[in-house]
Structure formats: C-alpha cells, structure tokens
C-alpha positions as CSV (number, residue, x, y, z in Angstrom):
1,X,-141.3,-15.3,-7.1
2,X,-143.7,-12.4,-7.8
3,X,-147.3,-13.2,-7.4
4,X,-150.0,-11.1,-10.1
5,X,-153.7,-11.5,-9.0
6,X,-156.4,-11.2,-11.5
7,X,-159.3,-11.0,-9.8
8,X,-162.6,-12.0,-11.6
9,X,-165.5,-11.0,-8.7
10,X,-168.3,-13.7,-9.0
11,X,-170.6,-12.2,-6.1
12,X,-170.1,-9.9,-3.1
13,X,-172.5,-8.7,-0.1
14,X,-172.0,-5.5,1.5
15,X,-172.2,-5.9,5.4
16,X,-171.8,-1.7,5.6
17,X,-169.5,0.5,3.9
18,X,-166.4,-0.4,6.0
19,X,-167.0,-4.0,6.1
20,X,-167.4,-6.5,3.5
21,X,-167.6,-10.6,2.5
22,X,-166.1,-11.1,-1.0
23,X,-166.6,-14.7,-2.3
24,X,-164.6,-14.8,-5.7
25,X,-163.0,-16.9,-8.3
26,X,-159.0,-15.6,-8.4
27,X,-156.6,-16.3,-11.2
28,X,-152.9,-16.3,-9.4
29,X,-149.6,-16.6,-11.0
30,X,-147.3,-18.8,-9.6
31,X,-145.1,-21.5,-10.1
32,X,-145.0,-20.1,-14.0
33,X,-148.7,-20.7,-14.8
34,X,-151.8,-18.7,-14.4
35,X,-153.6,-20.6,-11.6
36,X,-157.1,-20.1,-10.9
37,X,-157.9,-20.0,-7.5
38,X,-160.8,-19.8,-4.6
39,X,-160.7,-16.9,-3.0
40,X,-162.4,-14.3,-0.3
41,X,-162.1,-10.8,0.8
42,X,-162.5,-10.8,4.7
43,X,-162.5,-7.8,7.3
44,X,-160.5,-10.0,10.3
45,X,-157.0,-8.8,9.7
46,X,-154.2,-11.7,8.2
47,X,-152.3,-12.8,10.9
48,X,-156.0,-14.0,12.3
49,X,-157.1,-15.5,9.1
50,X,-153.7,-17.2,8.6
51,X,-153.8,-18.7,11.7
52,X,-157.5,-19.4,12.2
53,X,-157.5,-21.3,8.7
54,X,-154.2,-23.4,9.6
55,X,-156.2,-24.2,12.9
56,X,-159.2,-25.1,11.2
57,X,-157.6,-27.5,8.4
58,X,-156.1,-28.9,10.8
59,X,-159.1,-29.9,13.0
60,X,-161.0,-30.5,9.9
61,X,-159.1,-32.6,7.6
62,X,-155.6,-32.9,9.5
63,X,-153.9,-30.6,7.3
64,X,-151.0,-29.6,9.0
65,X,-150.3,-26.1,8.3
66,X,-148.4,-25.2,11.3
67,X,-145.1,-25.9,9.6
68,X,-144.2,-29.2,11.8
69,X,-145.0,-31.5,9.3
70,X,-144.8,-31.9,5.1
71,X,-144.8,-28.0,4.7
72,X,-142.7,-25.6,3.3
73,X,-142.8,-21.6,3.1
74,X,-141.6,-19.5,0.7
75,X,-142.3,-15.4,1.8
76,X,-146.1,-15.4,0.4
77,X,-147.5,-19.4,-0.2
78,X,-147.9,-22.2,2.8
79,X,-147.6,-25.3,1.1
80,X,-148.5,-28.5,2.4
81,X,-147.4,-31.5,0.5
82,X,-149.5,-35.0,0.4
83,X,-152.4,-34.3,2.1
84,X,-155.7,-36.0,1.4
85,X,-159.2,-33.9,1.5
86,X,-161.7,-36.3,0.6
87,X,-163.8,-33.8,-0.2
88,X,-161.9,-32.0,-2.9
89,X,-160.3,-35.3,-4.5
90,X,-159.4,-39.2,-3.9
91,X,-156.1,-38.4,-4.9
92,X,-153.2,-36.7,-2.8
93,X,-152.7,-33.0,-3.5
94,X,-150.9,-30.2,-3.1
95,X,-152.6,-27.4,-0.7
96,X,-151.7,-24.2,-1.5
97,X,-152.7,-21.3,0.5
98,X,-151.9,-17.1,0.6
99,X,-153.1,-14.7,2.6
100,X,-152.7,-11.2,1.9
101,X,-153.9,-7.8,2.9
102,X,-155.4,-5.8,0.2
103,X,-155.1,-1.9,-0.8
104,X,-158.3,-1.5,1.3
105,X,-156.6,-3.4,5.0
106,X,-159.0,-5.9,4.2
107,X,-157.4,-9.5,4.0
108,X,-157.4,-11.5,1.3
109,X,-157.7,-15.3,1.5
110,X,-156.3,-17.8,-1.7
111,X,-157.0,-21.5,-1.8
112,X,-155.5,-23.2,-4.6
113,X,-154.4,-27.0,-5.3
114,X,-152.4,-29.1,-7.6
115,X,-153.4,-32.7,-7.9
116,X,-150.2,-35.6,-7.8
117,X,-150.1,-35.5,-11.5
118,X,-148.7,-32.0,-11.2
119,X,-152.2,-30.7,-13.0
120,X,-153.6,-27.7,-10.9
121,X,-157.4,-27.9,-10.2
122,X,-159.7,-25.3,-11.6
123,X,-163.0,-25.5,-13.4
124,X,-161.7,-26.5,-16.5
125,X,-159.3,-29.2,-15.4
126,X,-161.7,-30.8,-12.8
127,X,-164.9,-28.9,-12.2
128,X,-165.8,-31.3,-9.1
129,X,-162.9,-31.1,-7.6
130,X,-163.1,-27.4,-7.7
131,X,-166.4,-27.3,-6.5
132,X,-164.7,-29.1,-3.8
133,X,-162.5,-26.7,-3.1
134,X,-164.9,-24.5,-3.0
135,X,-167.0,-26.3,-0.5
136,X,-163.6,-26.2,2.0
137,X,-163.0,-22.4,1.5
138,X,-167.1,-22.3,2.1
139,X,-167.0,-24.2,5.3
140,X,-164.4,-22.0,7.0
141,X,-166.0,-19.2,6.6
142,X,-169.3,-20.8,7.8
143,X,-167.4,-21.9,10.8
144,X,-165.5,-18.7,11.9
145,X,-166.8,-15.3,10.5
146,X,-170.2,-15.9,13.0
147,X,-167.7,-16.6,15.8
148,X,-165.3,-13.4,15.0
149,X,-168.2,-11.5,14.9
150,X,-170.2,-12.4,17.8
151,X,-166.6,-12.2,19.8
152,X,-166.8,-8.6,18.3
153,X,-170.1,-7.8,20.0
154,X,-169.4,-9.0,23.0
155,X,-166.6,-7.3,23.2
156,X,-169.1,-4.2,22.2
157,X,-171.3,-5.5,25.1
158,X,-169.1,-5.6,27.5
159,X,-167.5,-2.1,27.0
160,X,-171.3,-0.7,26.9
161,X,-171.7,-2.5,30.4
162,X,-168.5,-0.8,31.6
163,X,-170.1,2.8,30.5
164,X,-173.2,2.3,32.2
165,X,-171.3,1.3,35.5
166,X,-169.0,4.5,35.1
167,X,-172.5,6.1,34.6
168,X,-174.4,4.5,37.4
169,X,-171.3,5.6,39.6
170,X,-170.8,9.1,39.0
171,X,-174.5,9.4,39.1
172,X,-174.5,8.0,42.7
173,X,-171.9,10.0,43.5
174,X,-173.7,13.3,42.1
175,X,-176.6,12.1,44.6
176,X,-174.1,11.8,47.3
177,X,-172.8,15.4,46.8
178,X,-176.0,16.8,46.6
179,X,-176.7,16.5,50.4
180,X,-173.7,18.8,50.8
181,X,-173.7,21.2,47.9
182,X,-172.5,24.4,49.0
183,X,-169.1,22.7,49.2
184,X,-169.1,20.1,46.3
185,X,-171.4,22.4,43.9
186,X,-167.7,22.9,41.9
187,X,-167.2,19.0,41.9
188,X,-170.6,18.4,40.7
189,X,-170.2,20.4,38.0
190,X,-167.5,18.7,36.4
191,X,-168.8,15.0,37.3
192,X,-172.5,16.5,35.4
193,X,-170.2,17.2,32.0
194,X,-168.5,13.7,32.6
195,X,-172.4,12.3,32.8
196,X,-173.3,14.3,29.8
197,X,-170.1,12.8,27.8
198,X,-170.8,9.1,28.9
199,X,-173.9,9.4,27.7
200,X,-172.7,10.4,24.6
201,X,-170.4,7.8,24.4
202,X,-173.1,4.8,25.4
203,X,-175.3,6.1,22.7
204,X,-172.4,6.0,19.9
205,X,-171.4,2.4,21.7
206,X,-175.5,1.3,21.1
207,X,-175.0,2.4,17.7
208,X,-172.6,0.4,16.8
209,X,-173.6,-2.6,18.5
210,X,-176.8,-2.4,16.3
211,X,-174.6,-2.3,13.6
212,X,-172.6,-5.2,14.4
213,X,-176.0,-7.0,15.0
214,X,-176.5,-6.4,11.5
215,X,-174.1,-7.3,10.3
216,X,-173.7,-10.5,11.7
217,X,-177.6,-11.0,10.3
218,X,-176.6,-10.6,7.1
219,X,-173.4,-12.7,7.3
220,X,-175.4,-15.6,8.6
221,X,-177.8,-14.9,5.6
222,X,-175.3,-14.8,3.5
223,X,-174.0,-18.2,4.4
224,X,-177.0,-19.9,4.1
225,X,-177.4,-18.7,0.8
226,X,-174.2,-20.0,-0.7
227,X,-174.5,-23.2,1.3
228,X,-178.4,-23.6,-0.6
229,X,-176.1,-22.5,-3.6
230,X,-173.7,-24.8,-3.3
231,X,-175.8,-28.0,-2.3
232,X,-178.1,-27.5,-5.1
233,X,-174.7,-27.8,-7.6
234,X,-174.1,-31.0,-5.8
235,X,-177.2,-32.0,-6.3
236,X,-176.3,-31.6,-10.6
C-alpha cells in the first residue's frame, strides 16, 4: 500500500539549524481514506523512536507494540488491534503508528486511530478524542526527548573528561622530559603539537556542549509550553 503524506505544519521550534522539534497535524493515506493524523518531526534517528515509543505505550497504557500480542505489520504501519487508552476514548480502538525518516534524516513520527465503529478519529469526527491523541503523542515526547538529550550530553561530558585526561597526561609527561631535554627535546616537540591539537579539540567539544545545553533549555521550554497549551484546551 503506498502511503502520501500531506503535511499541514501547525507550529515548530528551532533547537539550531541542524536540529529541530516539529509538532504537526498530518493528513496520511491509508487504508483508502485520507487520514488525518498526530504527528512530529524528531532528530533521534527511527529505529530509536520506533522502539522507544513501543516501550513507552507499553509501560503507559499496556499497549503492546512489540508484536507478541494483537499486532500485525505490514512494511510501513504497526497496528495494534483492541486496545483501550482511556485517555483518547472509552471505546476500543485501533492504534495505528509509522515511523519514518524524512528527506532531511530526521524521523518522522505518525499517530493515528480508528475507533470500533471503523470511524477514524480526527478533529472533525471526534475533536476530544483527538485532543486525546494528542495528549498521548504530547506525553512521549515530554517523557523521552529530555532523557535523549541529556544521555547526549553526557556522553559530550564524558568525552570532554577523556580530552582533559589525554591533556593532563601528555602535559605531565612534557614536564617529565623537561628534566632531560637535550635527549627528549625531538619527543617534546611532537607531544607540544599533540597539546596544541587537544586543546583545539576541548574547545570545539565545550562548544558543543553549550550547544546541547541549549538545546535541551529550549526543549524543556518547549514542552511546558504545549503542556500549558494543551491543559488550557482541556480546560474548554
């Protein structure tokens, strides 16, 4: 089955010009209609996404997306089959979820759900119920994009910590020479340039570990936002 996504961009933040958190309303074509759908552009890659959301549905609102239970694939779509997400409707649906990787290597995340009547939910067929949706798509994100990003810098961290031991130890070792330099002056001069180039690299690694402090700011921000956004809707 071919899949055609019309994408309709509601909001988007900019974390920096590589990296960006999409929240959008999607309209996708499958099973022979034009389904609209939640959606989000994230920067982990898809086989993380895909796994992290079937791990977090799971733990959630034990949704089994793991294909052990009440699930089918086809090559794009995970299905599951008569599950009940109290948030989203009383009624059993039909969970529907793609993930993708755009023309950018961002990935792509689709949410979209058919209620037992075989209606599909969207804003015109049941407005709460894709609020609802909404909310669930919302919640993941609040849950893991903090945690992928912090895991990022300290990842960033630790490799800084690395550099400034490589650092600290060539530097000790330059101080070591030292006392007999007529006879190490040609080893010192190549462990100086590997100083010089360390500290290149720990300023570039600081660098991007402000960055990724940033960004993780303005994620967070970002988060709090759409959860004021989305509360105050469930407040009308």
């Amino acid at each position: 089955m071919k899949y055609i996504i019309y994408t309709i961009a509601l909001f988007s933040i900019s974390i920096a010009s590589a990296q960006t958190l999409d929240y959008t309303d999607d309209f996708i074509s499958y099973d022979d209609q034009n389904i609209q759908a939640v959606a989000a552009t994230l920067e982990p890659d898809v086989s993380t996404i895909k796994d992290k959301f079937e791990d977090w549905m799971n733990d959630n609102y034990n949704v089994d997306l793991d294909g052990k239970k009440l699930l089918f694939f086809n090559k794009d779509v995970m299905t599951a089959e008569n599950v009940m997400i109290p948030q989203v409707s009383d009624r059993l649906l039909q969970l529907n979820v793609k993930v993708d990787e755009t023309h950018r290597g961002k990935t792509r995340l689709y949410v979209f759900a058919k209620k037992s009547d075989g209606v599909y939910i969207s804003e015109k067929t049941d407005q709460s119920a894709f609020a609802g949706l909404k909310g669930v798509v919302h919640e993941f994100i609040a849950d893991y994009l903090p945690e992928y990003y912090m895991d990022q810098i300290e990842e960033t961290e630790e490799a800084l910590d690395d550099l400034a031991d490589n650092k600290q130890d060539m530097e000790n070792e330059i101080r070591e020479n030292e006392n007999d330099i007529r006879d190490l002056q040609s080893e010192n001069i190549k462990l100086k340039r590997k100083v010089e180039a360390t500290r290149e690299d720990i300023k570039e690694t600081e660098e991007d570990l402000q960055i990724r402090n940033k960004e993780i700011k303005k994620v967070k921000n970002k988060i709090v936002k759409e959860d004021k956004k989305y509360n105050n809707y469930e407040k009308r």
